[in-house]
LUMKOL-37188 format. One record per residue (C-alpha): x, y, z. Coordinates in steps of 0.5 Angstrom, whole numbers, plus 500, padded with zeros to 3 digits. Example, Ala and Ser with C-alpha at 12.3 -4.5 7.8 and 13.67 -1.06 7.14 Angstrom:
BEGIN
525491516 527498514 
***
This chain:
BEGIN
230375564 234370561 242370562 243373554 239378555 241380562 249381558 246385553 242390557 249391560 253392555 248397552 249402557 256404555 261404557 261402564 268403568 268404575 265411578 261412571 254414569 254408565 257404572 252407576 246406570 248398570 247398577 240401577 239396572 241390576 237393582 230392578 233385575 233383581 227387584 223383578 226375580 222377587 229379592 228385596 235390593 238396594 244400592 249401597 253407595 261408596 268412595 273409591 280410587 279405582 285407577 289401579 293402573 294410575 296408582 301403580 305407575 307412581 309407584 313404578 315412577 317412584 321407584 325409578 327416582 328412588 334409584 337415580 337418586 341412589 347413585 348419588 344419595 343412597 340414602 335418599 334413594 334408598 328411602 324412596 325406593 322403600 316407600 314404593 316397594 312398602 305401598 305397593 304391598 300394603 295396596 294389595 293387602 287392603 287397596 289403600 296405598 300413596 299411589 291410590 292417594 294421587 288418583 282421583 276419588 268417583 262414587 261407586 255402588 254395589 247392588 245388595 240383596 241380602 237374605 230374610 233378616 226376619 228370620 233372625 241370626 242365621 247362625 243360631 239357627 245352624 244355617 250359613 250365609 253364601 254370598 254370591 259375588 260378581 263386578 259389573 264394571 267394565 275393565 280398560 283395554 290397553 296394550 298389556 291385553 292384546 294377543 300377543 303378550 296375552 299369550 306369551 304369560 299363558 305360555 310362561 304360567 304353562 311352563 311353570 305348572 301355573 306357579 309363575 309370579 303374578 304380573 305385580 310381583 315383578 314389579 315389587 322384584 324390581 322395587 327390592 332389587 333396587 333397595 338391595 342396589 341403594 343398600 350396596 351403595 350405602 355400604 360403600 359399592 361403587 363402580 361398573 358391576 353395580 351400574 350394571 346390576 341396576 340396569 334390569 330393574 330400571 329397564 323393566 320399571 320404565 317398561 312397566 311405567 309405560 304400560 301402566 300409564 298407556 292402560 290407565 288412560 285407555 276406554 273401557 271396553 264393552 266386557 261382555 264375558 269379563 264380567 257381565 256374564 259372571 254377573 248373569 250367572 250370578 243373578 241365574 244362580 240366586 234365582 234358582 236358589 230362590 226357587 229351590 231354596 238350600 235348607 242350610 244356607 241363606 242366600 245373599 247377592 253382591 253385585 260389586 262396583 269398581 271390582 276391577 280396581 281391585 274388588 274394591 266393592 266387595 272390599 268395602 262392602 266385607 268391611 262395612 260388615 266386618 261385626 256381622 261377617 266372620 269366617 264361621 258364618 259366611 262362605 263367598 262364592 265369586 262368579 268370574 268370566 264365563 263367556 267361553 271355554 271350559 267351567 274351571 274352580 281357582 285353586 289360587 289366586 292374586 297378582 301378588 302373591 297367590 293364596 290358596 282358596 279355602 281347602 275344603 271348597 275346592 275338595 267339593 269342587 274336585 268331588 263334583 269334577 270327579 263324579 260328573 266327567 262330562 261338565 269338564 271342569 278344572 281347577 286352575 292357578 290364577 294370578 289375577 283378582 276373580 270376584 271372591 279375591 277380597 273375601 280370601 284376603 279377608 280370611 273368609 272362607 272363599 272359591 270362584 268358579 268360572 271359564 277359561 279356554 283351553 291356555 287359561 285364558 278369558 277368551 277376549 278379555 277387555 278387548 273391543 270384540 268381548 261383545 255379547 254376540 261372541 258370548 257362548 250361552 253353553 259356557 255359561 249354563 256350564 259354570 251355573 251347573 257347576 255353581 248349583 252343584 258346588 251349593 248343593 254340597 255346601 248345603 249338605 256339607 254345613 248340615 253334616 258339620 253343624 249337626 256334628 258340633 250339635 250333638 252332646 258328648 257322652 258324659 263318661 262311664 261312672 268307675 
***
């Protein structure tokens, strides 16, 4: 099935958020796509909290108590606003946190397609597993998307040279600097200065309560570039794969669920595999938006706090930039979560390769006019270019390392 109409047929079945019918009717259809391109694929089924949105306007909520309650009860208030500050760090570091816990728990699935198991450990054959990775849910529209605040944090991460905070690392700012505000009142702090300090905290933990809770409730939209064409060029790039199969790598396919809760599937599916996946023999590969612009490597990424992608894959990208100028490729400073965001936090080696227009944007991004009509083929062929190239140097670069560590040290001289 051609990448367009692998788009299409996503979106036509509605309104695909995490844990819905509509989630669980694409899923089908990924398994029988791939079924049709000659790859064995199941579907693994699993529980999540998917409202990240939800869970972090508690967390906000909470910390606006946590600092009422200080003026009177430092203590209290204090403890409070600790909790918040603690659940939203250990939310980003494994997905699981109190405010996921006061959400509602669906049924989400991935779609599998793993390599020739017959074929025994890849490992000991000196062959690598490349996991290609995309979400097919469907993320919500809300304010925070729209144009204009869109472009004003594109205009912030431009004038920062792309190292600006991700959007929940202020929120986890607001949180520490009412802490220090509790911790100051505890300390015997009274009077107009510290009323005045915890203004701006509390100012931007109602504006971000707000927005979360609006963004929480509002549809989903028909997200045909983020992430249904990341997913047809996932399914393009295994098949050519297929076709002409890497003679280091053993090809295996994620298609994740519940990706924008905060990659949620493919969290779930790196744990359930944790003994068999480990950063010596297994390399991810997540295809994020691709629906327009320019093809583009993350150097970095995460709304927290952003973590390099593994050096030596974004060296191979550089490379393949260099020596081919026309495809326009680049790297770019994410502050987001693309699809091999999970695998990075695991420590396995990881990059994500996709298209941004020319202000490091997905151009209509969970928006109503992300339709496949507006959806340019060219963007998309661009990024699966740079996906065919990117797995050609990582073929030959696991052969040059494995065939290095093969070869026996010479014993030394007799003296």
């Amino acid at each position: 099935m051609p990448a367009a109409d692998t788009i299409a047929s996503l979106t036509e079945t509605g309104q695909r958020v995490a844990g819905s019918d509509a989630e669980r009717r694409a899923g089908l259809q990924l398994e029988a796509e791939l079924r049709e391109g000659g790859r064995d694929a199941v579907i693994e089924p699993f529980w999540c909290r998917p409202n990240w949105a939800l869970a972090h306007a508690w967390h906000a909520l909470l910390g606006l108590a946590g600092g009422l309650v200080a003026v009177s009860d430092a203590t209290a208030g204090g403890l409070m606003v600790l909790v918040a500050l603690l659940s939203v760090l250990a939310d980003a570091a494994t997905g699981i946190s109190i405010g996921r816990r006061l959400t509602r728990e669906r049924a989400s699935q991935n779609v599998v397609s793993r390599g020739d198991e017959t074929k025994g450990d890849p490992l000991e054959q000196g062959r690598v597993r490349l996991i290609l990775t995309a979400n097919y849910d469907s993320g919500r529209m809300g304010v925070v998307y729209r144009n204009g605040p869109r472009q004003i944090a594109a205009r912030i991460h431009r004038a920062t040279g792309g190292r600006a905070p991700g959007w929940l690392a202020w929120l986890a700012l607001a949180l520490w600097w009412l802490l220090a505000i509790a911790v100051a009142r505890y300390h015997g702090a009274h009077g107009t200065t510290i009323g005045l300090l915890q203004l701006p905290p509390t100012i931007g933990l109602v504006l971000a309560f707000a927005l979360l809770l609006e963004l929480a409730s509002a549809p989903a939209g028909p997200a045909a570039a983020d992430n249904a064409s990341g997913v047809a060029a996932t399914i393009a790039l295994a098949r050519a794969l297929g076709a002409s199969a890497p003679s280091r790598l053993e090809v295996e396919v994620v298609l994740a669920g519940a990706g924008e809760g905060g990659g949620i599937g493919l969290r779930c599916h790196l744990r359930r595999r944790r003994r068999e996946l480990t950063p010596e023999n297994v390399i991810v590969l997540g295809l994020s938006a691709c629906g327009a612009g320019s093809p583009r490597w993350w150097h970095s990424d995460g709304a927290l706090l952003p973590l390099a992608y593994h050096r030596r894959l974004r060296e191979l990208c550089a490379g393949i930039a260099r020596d081919d100028p026309e495809l326009g490729a680049g790297p770019h400073r994410g502050r987001g979560g693309t699809p091999a965001l999970p695998a990075r936090i695991a420590g396995i080696p990881a990059i994500a390769i996709g298209c941004l227009d020319e202000r490091g944007l997905v151009p209509r991004s969970h928006q109503p006019v992300d339709t496949p009509d507006a959806v340019d083929r060219a963007a998309v062929d661009s990024t699966l270019e740079l996906g065919l190239m990117l797995v050609d140097a990582l073929d030959a670069e696991v052969a040059r390392t494995w065939d290095a560590r093969a070869v026996p040290k010479r014993a030394p001289a007799p003296a």
